[in-house]
N, CA, C and O atoms as a DFTB+ gen file, in Angstrom:
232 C
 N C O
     1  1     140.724      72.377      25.617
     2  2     140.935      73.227      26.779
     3  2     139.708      73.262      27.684
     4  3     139.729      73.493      28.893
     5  1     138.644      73.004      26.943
     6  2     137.361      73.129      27.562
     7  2     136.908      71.831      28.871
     8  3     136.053      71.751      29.753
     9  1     138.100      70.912      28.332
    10  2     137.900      69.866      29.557
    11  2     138.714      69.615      30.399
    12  3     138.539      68.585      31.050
    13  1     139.618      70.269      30.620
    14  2     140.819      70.462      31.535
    15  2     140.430      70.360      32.801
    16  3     140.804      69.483      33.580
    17  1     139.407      71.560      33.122
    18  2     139.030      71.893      34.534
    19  2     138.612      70.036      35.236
    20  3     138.984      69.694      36.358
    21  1     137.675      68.933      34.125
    22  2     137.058      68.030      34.255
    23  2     138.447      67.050      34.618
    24  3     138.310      66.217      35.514
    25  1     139.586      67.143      34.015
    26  2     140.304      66.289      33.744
    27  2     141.341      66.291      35.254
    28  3     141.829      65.396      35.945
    29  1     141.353      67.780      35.305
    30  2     141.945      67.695      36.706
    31  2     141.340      67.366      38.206
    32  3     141.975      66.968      39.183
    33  1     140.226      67.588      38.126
    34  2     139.022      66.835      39.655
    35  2     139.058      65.775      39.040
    36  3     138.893      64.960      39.948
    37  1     139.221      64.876      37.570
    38  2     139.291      63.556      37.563
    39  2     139.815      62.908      38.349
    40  3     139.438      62.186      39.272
    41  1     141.469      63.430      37.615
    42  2     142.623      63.117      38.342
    43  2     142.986      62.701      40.046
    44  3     143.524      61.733      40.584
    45  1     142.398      63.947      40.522
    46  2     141.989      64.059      42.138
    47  2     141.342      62.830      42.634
    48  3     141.892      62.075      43.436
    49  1     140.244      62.656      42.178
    50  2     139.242      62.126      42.865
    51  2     139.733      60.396      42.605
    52  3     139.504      59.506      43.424
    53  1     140.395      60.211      41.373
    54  2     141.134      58.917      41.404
    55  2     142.315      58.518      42.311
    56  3     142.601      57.349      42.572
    57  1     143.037      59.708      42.808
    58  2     143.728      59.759      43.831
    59  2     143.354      59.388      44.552
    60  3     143.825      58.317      44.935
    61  1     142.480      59.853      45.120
    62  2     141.821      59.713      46.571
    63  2     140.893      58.127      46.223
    64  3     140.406      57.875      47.325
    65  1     140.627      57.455      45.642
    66  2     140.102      56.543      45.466
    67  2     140.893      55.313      45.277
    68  3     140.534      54.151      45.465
    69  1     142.370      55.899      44.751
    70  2     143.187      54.461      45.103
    71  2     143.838      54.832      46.571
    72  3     143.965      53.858      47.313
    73  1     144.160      55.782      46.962
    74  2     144.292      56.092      48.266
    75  2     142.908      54.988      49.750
    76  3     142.987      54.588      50.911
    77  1     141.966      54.993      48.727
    78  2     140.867      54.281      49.839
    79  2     141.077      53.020      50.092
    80  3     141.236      52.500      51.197
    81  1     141.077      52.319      48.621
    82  2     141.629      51.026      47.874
    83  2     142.619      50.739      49.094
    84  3     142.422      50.127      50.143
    85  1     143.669      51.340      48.636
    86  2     144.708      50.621      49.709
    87  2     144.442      50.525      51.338
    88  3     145.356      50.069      52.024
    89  1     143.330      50.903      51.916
    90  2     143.283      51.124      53.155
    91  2     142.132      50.316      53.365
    92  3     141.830      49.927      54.493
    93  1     141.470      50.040      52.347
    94  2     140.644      48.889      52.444
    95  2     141.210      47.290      52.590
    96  3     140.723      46.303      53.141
    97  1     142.579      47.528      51.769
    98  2     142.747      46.498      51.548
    99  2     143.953      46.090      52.610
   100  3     144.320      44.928      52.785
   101  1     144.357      46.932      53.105
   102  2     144.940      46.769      54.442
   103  2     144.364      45.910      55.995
   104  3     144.758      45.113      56.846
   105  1     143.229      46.694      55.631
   106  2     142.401      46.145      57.317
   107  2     141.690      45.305      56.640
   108  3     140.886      44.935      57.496
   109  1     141.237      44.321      54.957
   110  2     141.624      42.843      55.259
   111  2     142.334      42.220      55.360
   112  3     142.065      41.025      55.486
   113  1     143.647      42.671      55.362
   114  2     144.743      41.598      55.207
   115  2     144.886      41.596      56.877
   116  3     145.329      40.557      57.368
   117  1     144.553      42.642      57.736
   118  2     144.911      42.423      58.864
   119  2     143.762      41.711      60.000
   120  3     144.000      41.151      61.070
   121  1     142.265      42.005      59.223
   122  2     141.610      40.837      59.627
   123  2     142.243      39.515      59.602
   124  3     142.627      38.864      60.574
   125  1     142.326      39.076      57.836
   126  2     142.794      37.519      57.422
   127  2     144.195      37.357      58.739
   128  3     144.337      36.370      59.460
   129  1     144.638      37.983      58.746
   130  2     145.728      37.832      59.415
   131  2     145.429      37.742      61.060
   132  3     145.956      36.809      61.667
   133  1     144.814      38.442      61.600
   134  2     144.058      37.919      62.722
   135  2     143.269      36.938      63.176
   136  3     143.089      36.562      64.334
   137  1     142.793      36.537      62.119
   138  2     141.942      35.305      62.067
   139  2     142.164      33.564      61.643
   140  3     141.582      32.486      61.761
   141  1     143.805      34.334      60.907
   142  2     144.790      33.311      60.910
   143  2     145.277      33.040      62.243
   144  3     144.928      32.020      62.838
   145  1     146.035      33.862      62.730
   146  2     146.264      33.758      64.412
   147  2     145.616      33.168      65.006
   148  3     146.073      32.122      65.468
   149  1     144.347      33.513      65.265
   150  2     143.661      32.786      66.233
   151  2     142.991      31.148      66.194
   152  3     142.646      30.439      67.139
   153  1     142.954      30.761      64.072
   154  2     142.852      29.624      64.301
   155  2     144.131      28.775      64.406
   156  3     144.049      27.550      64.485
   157  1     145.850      29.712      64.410
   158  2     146.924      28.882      64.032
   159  2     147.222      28.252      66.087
   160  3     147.736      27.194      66.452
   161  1     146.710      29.293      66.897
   162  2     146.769      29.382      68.311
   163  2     146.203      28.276      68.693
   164  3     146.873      27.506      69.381
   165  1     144.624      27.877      68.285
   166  2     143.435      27.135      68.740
   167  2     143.684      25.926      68.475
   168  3     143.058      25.035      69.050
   169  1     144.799      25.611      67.409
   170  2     145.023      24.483      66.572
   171  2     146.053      23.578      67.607
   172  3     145.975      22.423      68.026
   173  1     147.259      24.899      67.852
   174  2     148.320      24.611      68.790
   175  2     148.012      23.477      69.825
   176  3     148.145      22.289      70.118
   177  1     147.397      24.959      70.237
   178  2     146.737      24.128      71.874
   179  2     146.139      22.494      71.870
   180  3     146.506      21.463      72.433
   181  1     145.004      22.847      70.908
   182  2     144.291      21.169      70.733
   183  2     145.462      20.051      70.406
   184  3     145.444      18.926      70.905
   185  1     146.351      20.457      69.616
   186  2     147.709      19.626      69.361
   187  2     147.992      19.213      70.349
   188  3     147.972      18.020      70.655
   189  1     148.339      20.212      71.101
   190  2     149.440      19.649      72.694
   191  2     148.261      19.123      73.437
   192  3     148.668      18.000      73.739
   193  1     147.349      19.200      73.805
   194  2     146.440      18.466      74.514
   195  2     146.034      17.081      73.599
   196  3     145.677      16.140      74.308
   197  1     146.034      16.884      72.509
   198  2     146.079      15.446      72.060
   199  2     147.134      14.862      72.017
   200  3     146.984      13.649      72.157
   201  1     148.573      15.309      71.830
   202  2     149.475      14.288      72.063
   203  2     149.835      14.031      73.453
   204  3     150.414      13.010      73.827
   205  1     149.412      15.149      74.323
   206  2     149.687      14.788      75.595
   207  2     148.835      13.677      76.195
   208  3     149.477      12.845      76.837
   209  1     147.756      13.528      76.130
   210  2     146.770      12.142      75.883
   211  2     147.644      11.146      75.723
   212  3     147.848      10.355      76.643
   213  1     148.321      11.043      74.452
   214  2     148.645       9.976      73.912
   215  2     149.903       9.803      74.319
   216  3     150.204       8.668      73.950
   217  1     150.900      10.337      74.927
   218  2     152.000      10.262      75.501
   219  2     151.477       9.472      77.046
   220  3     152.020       8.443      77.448
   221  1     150.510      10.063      77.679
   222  2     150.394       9.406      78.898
   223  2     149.455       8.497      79.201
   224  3     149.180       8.098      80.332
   225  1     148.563       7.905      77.361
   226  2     148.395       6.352      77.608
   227  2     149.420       5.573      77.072
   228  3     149.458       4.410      77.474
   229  1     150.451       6.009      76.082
   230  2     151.717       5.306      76.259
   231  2     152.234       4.800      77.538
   232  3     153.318       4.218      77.578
């Protein structure tokens, strides 16, 4: 009984700590995911500007 009081701010404070967890791990996935974008965009572009090259020394 004597550790109850301990067991329940345990409890809490693990809450709130997978509560962080997930919000950490949110805004990397939405970095990675931004940063996917921008190299899937950069990639695009250079694509169509090299086959267009090569279409109009065909």
């Amino acid at each position: 009984m004597k550790n109850l009081p301990a067991k329940i701010v345990g409890s809490i404070v693990a809450k709130k700590e997978r509560g962080a967890t997930a919000v950490e791990y949110g805004i990397m996935v939405a970095l990675i995911a931004a940063v996917i974008i921008t190299i899937v965009a950069t990639l695009g572009t250079n694509l169509t500007n090299m086959f267009s090259g090569v279409a109009s020394a065909i």
